[in-house]
C-alpha positions in Angstrom: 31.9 72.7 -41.4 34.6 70.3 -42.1 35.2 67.4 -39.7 38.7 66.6 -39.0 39.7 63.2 -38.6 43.0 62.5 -36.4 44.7 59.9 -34.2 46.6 61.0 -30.9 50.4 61.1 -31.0 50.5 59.2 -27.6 47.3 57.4 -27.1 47.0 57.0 -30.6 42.9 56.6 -30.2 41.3 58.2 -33.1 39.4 61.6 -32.7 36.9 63.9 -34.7 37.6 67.6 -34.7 34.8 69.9 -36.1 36.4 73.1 -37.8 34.9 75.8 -40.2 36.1 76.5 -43.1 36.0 79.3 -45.3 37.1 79.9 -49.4 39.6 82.2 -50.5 37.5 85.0 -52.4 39.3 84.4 -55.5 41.0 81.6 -55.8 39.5 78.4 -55.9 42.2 76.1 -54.7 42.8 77.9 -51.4 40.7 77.0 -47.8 41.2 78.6 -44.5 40.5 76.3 -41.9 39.9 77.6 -38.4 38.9 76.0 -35.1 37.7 77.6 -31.5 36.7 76.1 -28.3 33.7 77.0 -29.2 33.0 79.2 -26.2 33.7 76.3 -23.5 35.0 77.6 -20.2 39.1 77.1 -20.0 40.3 74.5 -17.6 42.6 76.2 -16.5 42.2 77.7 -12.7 43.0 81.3 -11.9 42.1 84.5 -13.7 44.4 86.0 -16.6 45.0 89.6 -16.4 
């Protein structure tokens, strides 16, 4: 896990992101970093088809 530090564009309060990360299989020097809601429910009202 890799713990993202950031400040908001507009607000400009600071913010931690927790992402995973995983290494390339064969070279060293590359990371994927990935993030998720994590399985929270979407805000969003309505049901997508």
């Amino acid at each position: 896990m890799v713990l993202v530090h950031h400040r908001g564009r507009k607000s400009g309060q600071e913010h931690v992101t927790p992402m995973m990360y995983l290494p390339h299989e064969s070279d060293p020097d590359i990371v994927y970093v990935f993030a998720s809601k994590g399985g929270r429910p979407s805000t969003r009202t309505g049901t997508a088809i």
